[in-house]
C-alpha positions as CSV (number, residue, x, y, z in Angstrom):
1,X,0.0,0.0,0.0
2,X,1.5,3.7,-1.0
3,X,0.6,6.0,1.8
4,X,0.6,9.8,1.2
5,X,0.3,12.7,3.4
6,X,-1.4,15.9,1.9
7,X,0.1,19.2,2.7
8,X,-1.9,22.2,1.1
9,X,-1.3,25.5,1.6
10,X,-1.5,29.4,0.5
11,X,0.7,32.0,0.0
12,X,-2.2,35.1,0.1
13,X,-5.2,36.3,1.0
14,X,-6.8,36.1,-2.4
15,X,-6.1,32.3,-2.8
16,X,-8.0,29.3,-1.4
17,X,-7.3,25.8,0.0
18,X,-10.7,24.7,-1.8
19,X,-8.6,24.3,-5.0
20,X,-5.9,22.3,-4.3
21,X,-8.2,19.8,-2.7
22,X,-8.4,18.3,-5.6
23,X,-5.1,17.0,-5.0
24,X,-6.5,14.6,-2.1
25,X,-9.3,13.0,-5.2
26,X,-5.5,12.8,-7.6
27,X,-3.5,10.9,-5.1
28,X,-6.5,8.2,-4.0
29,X,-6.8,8.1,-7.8
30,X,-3.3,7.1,-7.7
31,X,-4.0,4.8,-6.1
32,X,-2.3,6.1,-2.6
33,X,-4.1,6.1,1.0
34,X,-3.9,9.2,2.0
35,X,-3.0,9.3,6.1
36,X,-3.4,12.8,6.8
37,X,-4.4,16.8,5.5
38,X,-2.0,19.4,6.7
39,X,-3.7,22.6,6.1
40,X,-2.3,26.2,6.2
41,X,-3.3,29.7,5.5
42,X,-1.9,32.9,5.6
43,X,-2.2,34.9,9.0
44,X,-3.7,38.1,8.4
45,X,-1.1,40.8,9.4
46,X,-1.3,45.0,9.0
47,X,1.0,47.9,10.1
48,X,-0.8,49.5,13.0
């Protein structure tokens, strides 16, 4: 069995995870198992 673990994230505010989730349908396609989702997102951060 191929295991994979997922790591998806974005560099800015005006992108999305809900995109690359499509890479989690492509690897079980693959025929992998996927283990696990790591997730990140930008913080939000502004000059006071």
């Amino acid at each position: 069995m191929r295991i994979a673990r997922v790591y998806l994230r974005v560099s800015t505010q005006g992108q999305d995870l809900d995109r690359q989730e499509t890479i989690i349908g492509e690897a079980k396609q693959a025929g992998y198992y996927v283990a696990s989702v790591y997730r990140e997102r930008p913080q939000v951060s502004f000059a006071i």
